[in-house]
ROLUM-905694 format. One line per field, with one value per atom (N, C-alpha, C): chain; atom name; x, z, y negated. Coordinates in nm, 3 decimals. Each point is the difference from the previous one (the first is absolute). Example, Ala and Ser with C-alpha at 12.3 -4.5 7.8 and 13.67 -1.06 7.14 Angstrom:
<sites>
chaine: [A / A / A / A / A / A] $
atome: [N / CA / C / N / CA / C] $
east: [1.319 / -0.089 / 0.090 / -0.035 / 0.082 / -0.077] $
up: [0.780 / 0.000 / 0.000 / -0.072 / 0.006 / 0.073] $
north: [0.569 / -0.119 / -0.120 / -0.105 / -0.119 / -0.109] $
</sites>
This chain:
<sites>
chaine: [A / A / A / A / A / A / A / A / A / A / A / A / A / A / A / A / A / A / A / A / A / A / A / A / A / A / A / A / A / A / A / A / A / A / A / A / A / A / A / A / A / A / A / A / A / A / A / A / A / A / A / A / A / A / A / A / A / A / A / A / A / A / A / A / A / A / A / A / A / A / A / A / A / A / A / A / A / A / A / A / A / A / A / A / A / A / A / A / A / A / A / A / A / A / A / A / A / A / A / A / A / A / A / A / A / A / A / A / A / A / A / A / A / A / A / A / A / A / A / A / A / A / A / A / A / A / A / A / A / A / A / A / A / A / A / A / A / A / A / A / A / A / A / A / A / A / A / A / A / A / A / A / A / A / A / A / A / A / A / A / A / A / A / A / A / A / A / A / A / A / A / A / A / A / A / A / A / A / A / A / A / A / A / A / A / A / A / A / A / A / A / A / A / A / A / A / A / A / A / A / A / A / A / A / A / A / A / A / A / A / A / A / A / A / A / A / A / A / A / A / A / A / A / A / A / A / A / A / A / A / A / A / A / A / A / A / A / A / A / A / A / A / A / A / A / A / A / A / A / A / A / A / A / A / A / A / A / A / A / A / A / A / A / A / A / A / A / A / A / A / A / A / A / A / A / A / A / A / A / A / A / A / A / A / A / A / A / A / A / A / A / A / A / A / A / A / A / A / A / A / A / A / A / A / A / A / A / A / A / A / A / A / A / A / A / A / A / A / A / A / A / A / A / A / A / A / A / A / A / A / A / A / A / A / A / A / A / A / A / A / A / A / A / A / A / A / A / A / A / A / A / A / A / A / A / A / A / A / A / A / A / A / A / A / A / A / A / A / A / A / A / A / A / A / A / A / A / A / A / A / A / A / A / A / A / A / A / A / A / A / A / A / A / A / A / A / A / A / A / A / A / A / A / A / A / A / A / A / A / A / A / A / A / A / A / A / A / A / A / A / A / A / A / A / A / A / A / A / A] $
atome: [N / CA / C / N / CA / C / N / CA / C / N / CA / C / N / CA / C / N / CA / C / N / CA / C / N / CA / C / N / CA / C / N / CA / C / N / CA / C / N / CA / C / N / CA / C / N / CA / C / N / CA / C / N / CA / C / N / CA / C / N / CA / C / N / CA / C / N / CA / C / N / CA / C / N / CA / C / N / CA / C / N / CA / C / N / CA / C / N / CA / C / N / CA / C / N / CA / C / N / CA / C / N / CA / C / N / CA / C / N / CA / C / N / CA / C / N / CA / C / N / CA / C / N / CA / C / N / CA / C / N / CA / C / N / CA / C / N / CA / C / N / CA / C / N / CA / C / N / CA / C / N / CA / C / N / CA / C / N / CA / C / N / CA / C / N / CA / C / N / CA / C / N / CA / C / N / CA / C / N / CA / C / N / CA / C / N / CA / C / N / CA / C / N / CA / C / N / CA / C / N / CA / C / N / CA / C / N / CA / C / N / CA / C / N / CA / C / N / CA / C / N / CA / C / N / CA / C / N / CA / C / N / CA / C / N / CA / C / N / CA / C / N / CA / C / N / CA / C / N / CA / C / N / CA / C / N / CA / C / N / CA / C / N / CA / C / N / CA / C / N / CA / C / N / CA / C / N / CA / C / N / CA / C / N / CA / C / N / CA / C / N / CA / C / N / CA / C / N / CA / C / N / CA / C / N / CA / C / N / CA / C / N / CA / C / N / CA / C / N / CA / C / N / CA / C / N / CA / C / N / CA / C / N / CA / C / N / CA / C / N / CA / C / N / CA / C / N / CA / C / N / CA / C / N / CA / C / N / CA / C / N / CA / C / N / CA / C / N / CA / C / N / CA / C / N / CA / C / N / CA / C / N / CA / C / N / CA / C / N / CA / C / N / CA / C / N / CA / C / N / CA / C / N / CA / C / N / CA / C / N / CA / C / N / CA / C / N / CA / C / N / CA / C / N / CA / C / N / CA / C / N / CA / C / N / CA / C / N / CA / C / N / CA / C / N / CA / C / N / CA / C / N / CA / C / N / CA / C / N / CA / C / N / CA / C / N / CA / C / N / CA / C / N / CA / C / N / CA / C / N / CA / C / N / CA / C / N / CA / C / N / CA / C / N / CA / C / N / CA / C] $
east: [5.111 / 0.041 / -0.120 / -0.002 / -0.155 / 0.043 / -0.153 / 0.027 / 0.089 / -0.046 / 0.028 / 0.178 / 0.038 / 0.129 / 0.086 / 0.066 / 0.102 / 0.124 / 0.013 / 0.126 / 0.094 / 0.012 / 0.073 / 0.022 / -0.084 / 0.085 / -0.014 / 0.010 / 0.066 / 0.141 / 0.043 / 0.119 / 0.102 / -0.078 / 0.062 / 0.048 / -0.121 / 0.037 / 0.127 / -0.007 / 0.137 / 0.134 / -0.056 / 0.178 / -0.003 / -0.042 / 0.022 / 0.105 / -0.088 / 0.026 / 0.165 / -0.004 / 0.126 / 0.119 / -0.035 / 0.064 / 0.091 / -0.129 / 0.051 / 0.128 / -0.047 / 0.135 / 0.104 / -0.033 / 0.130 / 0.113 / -0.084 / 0.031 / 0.037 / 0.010 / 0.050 / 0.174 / -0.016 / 0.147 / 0.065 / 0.161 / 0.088 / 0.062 / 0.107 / 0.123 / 0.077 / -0.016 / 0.057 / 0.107 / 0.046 / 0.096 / -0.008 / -0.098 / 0.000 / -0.084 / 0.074 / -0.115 / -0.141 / -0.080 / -0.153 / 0.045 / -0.052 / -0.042 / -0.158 / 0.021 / -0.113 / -0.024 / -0.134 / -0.037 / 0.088 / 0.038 / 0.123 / 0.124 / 0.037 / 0.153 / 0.015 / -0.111 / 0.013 / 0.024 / -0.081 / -0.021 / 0.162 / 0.020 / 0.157 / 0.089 / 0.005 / 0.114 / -0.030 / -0.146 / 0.026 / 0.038 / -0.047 / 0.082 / 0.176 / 0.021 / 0.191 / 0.046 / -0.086 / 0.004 / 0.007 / -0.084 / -0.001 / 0.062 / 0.065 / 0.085 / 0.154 / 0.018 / 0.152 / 0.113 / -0.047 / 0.115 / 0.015 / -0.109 / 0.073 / -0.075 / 0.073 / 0.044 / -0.096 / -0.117 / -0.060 / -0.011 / -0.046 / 0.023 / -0.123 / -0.041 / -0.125 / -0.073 / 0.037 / -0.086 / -0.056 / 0.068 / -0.076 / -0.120 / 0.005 / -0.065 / -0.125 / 0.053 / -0.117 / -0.095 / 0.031 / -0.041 / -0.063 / 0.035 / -0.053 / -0.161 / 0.019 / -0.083 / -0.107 / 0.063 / -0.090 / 0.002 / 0.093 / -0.008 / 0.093 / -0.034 / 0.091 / 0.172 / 0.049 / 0.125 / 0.038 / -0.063 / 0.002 / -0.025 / -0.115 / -0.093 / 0.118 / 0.061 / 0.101 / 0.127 / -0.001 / 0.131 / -0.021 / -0.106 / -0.043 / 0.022 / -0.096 / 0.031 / 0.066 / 0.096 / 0.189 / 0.046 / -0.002 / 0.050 / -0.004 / -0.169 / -0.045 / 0.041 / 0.039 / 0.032 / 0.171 / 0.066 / 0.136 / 0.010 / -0.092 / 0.062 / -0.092 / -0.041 / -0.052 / 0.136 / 0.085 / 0.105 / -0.058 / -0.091 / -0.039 / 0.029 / 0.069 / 0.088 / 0.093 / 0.096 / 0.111 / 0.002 / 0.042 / -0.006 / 0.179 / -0.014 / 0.180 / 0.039 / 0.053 / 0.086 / 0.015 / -0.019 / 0.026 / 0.167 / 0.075 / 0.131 / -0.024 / -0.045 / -0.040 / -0.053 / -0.091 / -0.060 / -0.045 / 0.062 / 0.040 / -0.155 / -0.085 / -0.180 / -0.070 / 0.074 / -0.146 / 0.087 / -0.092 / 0.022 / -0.148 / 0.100 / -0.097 / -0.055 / -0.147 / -0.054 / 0.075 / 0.032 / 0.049 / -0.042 / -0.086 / -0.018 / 0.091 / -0.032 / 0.069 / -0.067 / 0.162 / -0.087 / -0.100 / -0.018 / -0.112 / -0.103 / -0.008 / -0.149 / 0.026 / 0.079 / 0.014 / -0.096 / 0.048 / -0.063 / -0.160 / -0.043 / -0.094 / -0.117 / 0.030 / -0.048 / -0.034 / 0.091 / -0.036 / -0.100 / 0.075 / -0.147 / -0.155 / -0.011 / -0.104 / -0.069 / 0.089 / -0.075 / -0.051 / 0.105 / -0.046 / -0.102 / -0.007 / -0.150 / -0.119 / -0.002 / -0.074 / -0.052 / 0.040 / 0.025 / -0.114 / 0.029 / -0.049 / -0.125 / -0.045 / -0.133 / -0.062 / 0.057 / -0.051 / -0.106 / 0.109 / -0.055 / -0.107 / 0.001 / -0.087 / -0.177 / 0.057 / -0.143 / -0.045 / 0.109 / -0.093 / -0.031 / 0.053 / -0.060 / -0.128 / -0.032 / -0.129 / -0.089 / 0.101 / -0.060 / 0.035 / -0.037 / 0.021 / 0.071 / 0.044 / 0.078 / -0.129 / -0.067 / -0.139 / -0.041 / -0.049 / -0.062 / 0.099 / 0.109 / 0.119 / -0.041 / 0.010 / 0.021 / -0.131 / -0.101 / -0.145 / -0.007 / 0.051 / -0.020 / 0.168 / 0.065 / 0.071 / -0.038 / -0.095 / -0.081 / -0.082 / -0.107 / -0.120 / 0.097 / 0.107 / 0.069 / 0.038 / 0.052 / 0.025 / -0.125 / -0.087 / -0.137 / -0.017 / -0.002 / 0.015 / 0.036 / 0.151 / 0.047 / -0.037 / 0.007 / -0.047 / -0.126 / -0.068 / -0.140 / 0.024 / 0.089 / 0.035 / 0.062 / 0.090 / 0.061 / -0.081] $
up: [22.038 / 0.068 / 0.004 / 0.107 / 0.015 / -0.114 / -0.037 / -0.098 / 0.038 / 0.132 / 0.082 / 0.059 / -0.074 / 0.091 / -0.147 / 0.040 / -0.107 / -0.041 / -0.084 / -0.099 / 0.139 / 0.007 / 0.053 / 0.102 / 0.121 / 0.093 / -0.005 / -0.114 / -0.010 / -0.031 / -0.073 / -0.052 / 0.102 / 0.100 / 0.142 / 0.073 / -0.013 / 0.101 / -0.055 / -0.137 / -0.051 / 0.051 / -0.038 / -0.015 / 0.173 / 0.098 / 0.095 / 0.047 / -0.027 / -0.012 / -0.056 / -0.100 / -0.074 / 0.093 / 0.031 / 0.105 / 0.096 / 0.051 / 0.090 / 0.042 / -0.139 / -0.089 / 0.033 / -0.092 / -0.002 / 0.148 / 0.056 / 0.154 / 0.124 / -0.121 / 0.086 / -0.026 / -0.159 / -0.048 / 0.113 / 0.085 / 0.096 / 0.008 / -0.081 / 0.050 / 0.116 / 0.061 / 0.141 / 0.005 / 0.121 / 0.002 / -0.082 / -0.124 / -0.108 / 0.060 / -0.027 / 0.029 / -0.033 / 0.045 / -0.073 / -0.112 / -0.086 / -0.073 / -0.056 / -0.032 / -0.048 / -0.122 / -0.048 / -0.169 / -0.050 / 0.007 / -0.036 / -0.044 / 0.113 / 0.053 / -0.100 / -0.039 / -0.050 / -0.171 / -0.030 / -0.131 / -0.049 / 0.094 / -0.049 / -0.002 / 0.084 / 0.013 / -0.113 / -0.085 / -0.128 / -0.110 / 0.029 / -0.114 / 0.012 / 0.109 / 0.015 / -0.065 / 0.044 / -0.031 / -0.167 / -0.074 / -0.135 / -0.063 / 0.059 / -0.098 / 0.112 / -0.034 / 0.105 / -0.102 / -0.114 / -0.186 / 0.059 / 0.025 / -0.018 / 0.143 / -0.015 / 0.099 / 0.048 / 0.122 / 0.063 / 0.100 / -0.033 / 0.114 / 0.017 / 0.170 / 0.077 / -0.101 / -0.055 / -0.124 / -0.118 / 0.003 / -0.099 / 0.062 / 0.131 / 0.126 / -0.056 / 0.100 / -0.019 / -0.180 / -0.096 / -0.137 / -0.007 / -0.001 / -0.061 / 0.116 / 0.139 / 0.057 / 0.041 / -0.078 / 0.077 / 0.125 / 0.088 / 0.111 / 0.068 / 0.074 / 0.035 / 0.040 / -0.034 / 0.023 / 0.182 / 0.096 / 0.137 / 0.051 / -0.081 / -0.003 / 0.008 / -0.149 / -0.067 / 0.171 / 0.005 / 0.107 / 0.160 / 0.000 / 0.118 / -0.010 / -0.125 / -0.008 / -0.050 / -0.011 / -0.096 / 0.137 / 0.124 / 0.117 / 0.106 / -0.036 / 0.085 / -0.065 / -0.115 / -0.077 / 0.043 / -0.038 / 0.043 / 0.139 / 0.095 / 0.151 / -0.006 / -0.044 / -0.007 / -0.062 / -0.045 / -0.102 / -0.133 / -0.071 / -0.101 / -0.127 / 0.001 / -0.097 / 0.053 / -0.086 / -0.028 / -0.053 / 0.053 / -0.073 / -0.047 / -0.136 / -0.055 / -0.091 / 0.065 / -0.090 / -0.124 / -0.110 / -0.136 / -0.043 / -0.043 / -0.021 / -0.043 / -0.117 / -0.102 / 0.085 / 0.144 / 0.019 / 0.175 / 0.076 / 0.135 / 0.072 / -0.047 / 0.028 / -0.016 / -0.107 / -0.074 / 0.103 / 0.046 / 0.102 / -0.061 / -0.069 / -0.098 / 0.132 / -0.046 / 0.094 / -0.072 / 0.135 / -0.023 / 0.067 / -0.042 / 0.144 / 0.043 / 0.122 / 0.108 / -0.063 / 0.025 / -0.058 / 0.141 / 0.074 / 0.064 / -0.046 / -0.075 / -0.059 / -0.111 / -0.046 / -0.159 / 0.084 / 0.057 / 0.053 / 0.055 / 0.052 / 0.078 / -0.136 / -0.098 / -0.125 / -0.025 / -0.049 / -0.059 / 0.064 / 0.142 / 0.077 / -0.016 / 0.055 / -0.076 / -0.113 / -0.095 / -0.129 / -0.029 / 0.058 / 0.035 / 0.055 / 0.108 / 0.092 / -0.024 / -0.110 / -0.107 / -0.120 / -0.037 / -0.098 / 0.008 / 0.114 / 0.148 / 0.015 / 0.044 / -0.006 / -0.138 / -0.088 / -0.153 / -0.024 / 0.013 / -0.036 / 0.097 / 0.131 / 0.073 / -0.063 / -0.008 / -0.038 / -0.136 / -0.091 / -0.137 / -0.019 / 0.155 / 0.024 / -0.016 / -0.041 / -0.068 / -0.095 / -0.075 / -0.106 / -0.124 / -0.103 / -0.131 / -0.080 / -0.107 / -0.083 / -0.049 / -0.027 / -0.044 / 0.061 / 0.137 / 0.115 / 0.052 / 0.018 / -0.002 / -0.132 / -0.109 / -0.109 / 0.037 / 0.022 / 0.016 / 0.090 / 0.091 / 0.183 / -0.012 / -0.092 / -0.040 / -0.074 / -0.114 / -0.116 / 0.070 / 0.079 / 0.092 / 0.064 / 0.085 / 0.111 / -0.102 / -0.139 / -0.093 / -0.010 / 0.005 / -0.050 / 0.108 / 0.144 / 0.150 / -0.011 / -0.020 / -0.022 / -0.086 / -0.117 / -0.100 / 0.032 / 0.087 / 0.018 / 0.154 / 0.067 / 0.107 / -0.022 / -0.072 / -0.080 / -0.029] $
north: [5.344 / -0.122 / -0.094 / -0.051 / -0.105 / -0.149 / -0.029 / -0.082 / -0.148 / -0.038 / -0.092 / -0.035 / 0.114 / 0.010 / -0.022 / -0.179 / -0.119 / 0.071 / -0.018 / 0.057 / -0.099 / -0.108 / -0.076 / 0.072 / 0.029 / 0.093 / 0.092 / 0.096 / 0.130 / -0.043 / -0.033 / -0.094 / -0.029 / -0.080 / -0.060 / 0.128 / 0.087 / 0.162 / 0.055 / 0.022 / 0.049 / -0.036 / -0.133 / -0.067 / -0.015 / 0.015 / -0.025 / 0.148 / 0.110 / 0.112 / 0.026 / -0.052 / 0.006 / -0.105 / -0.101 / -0.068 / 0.070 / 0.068 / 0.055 / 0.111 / 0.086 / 0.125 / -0.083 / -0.145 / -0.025 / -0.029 / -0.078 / -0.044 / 0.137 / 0.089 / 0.089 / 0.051 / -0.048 / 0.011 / -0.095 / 0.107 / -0.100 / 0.106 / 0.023 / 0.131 / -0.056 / 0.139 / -0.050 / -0.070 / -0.089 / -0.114 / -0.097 / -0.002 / -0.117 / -0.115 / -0.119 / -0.130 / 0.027 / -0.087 / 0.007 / -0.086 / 0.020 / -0.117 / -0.046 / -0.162 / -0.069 / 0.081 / -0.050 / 0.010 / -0.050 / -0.171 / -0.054 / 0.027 / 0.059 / 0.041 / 0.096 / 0.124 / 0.148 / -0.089 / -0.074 / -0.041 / -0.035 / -0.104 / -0.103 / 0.136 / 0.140 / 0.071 / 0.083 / 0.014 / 0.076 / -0.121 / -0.123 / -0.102 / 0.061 / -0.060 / -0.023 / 0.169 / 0.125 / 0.147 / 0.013 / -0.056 / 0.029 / -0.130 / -0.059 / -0.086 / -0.028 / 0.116 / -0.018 / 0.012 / -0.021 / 0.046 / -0.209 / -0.058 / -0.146 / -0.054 / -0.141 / -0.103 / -0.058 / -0.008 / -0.021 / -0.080 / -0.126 / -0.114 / -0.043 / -0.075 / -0.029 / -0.088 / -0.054 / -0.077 / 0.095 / 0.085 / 0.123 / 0.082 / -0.019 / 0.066 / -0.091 / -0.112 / -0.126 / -0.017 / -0.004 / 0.040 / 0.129 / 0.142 / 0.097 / -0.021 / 0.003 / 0.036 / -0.142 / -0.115 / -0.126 / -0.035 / 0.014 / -0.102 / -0.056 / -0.104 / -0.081 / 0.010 / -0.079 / 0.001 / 0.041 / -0.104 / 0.057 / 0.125 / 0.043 / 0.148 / 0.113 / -0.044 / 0.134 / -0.054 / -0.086 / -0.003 / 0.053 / -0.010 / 0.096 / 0.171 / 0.027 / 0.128 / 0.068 / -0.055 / 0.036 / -0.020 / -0.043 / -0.019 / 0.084 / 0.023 / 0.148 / 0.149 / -0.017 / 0.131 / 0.009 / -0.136 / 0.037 / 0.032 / -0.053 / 0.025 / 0.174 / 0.040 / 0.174 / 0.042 / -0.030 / 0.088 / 0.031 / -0.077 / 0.094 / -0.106 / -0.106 / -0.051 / -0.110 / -0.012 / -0.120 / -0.070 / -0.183 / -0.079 / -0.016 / -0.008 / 0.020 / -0.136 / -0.070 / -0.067 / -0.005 / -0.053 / 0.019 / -0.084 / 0.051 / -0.076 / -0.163 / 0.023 / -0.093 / -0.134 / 0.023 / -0.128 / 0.068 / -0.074 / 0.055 / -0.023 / -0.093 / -0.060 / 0.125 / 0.102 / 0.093 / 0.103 / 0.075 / 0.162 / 0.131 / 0.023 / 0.130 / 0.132 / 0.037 / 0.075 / 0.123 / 0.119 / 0.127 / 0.085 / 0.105 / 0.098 / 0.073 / 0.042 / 0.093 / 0.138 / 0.017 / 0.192 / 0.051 / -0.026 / 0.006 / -0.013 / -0.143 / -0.050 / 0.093 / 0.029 / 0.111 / 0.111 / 0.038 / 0.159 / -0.012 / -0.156 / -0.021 / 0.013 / -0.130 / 0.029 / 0.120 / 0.101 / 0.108 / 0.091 / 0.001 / 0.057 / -0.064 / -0.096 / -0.050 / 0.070 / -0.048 / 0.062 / 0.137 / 0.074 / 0.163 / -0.019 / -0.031 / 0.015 / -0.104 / -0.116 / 0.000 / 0.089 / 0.071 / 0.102 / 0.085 / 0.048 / 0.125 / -0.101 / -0.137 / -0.035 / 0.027 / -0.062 / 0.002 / 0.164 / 0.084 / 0.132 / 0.070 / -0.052 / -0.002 / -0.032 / -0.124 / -0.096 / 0.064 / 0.111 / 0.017 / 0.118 / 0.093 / 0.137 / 0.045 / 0.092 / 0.050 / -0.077 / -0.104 / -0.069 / 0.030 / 0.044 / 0.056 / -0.151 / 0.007 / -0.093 / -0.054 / 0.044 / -0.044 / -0.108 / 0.087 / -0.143 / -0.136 / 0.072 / -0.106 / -0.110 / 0.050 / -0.117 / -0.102 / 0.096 / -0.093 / -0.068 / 0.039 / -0.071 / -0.147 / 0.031 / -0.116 / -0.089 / 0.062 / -0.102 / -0.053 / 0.051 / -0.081 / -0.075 / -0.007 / -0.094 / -0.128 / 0.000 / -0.088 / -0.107 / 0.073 / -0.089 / -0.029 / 0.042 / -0.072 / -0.119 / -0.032 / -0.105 / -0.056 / 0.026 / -0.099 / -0.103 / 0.085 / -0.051 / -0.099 / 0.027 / -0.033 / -0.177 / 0.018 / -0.109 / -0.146] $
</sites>
């Protein structure tokens, strides 16, 4: 590799690369979704044991209250959740997915999975551990 050529955009090449894998995940008939959109539907996905409201949205992920109401708006008009009523207090409407978004999720993750093992093909556990320890000190140093 020439001496001249920056960790920084090799870095950039990757993850662009990797971007891209991902931007290909879209089972047929499924909405697109944002970075966003995919993130909030594995929040609401791994905590569906409890009660999930747009202010929990707004908290775990940091942003605005208008923000989360836009895109809780664009997700419900896709079908891929419900806003539900809570008995207790008729103001609070708990997020629920659509088993759509159940199934959309999971795909996803499968065909995350399928990138993962991609990207660590013909890499020994060895080079893996090292090429993770050097990326640590990336950041650290990045920081």
């Amino acid at each position: 590799m020439p001496e001249n050529y920056p960790i920084g955009f090799q870095i950039r090449a990757v993850s662009n690369l990797i971007k891209r894998k991902i931007y290909e995940i879209r089972p047929d008939g499924q909405p697109l979704l944002t970075d966003l959109q995919g993130r909030i539907l594995g929040f609401l996905y791994h905590n569906q044991d409890r009660e999930i409201f747009q202010r929990d949205i707004e908290e775990h992920f940091y942003i605005r209250r208008s923000t989360v109401s836009r895109l809780l708006a664009g997700m419900e008009e896709q079908g891929l959740l419900q806003r539900i009523p809570v008995p207790r207090d008729a103001r609070l409407k708990k997020l629920v997915m659509t088993p759509q978004a159940v199934s959309l999720h999971e795909e996803i993750t499968r065909r995350l999975d399928e990138i993962e093992r991609l990207l660590e093909r013909g890499l020994s556990r060895r080079e893996l551990e090292e090429f993770l320890r050097i990326l640590e000190k990336i950041k650290r140093n990045a920081s």
